[in-house]
N, C-alpha and C positions, 0 to 999 in steps of 0.2 A: 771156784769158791762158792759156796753157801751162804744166803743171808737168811737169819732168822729173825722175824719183828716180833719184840720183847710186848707189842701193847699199849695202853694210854695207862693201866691200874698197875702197880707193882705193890699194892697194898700186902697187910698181911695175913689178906685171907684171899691172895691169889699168889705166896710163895709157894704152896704146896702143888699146883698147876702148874708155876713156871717150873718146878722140880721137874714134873713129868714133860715137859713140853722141853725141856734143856738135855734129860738123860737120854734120850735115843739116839744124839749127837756127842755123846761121849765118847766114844769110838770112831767116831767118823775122821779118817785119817787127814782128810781135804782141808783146807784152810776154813775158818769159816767166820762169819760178819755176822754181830751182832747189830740188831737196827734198834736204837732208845731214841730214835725222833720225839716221839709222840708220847714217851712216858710223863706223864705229867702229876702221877700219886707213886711216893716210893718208901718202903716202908723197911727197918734194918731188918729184916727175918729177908725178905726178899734180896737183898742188899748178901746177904750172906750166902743163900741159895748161888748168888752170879758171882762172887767169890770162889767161893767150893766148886763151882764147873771151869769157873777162867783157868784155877791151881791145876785142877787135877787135867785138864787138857794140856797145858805147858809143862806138867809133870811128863807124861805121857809124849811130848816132842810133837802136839798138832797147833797149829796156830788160831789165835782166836785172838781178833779185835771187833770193833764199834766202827760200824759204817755211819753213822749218827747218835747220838747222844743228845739228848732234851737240855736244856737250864738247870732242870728239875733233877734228874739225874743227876750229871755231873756235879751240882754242890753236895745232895747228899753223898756223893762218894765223895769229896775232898771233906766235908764236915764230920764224915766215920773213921777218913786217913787210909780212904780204901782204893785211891784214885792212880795211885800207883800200880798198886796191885789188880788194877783192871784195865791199866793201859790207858787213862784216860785224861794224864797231863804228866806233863815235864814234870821232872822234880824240880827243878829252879819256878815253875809257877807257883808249887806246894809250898814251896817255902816262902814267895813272896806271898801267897794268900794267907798262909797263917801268922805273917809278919804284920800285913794290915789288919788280920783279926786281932789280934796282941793287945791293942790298944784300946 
């Protein structure tokens, strides 16, 4: 398995970096680990950039998860609805956090 550290910036004038930085591993048959420890700025262009590699890997039959995930991270993926779709909580979380958001 492969781990790749995503960085502290996920802003949206480093989605087009992480494009090139995520595409040479599109093909890469191997398992591989995303590292969002450290991300601490995350912006939806980039947010979508790690969508469109998660898809088109699991389309493709390679595995890819998050060996760490920031605070930062992880809400902006449950506040876009995108935290499923990147492996990065239960659906029973999703639904009790959008249950407390509710109110």
């Amino acid at each position: 398995m492969s781990i790749l550290t995503l960085g502290e910036d996920l802003g949206i004038e480093a989605s087009a970096e992480l494009k090139q930085i995520l595409s040479p591993h599109l093909e890469q048959a191997t398992a591989l680990s995303l590292d969002g420890g450290e991300v601490a700025r995350v912006h939806t262009a980039s947010m979508q950039v790690l969508c469109a590699f998660v898809r088109s890997r699991r389309e493709a039959g390679y595995a890819t998860d998050f060996s760490a995930c920031s605070d930062t991270l992880r809400n902006a993926a449950r506040t876009l609805g995108l935290a499923q779709t990147l492996g990065l909580s239960s659906p029973d979380h999703d639904k009790q956090a959008a249950t407390e958001n509710a109110a």
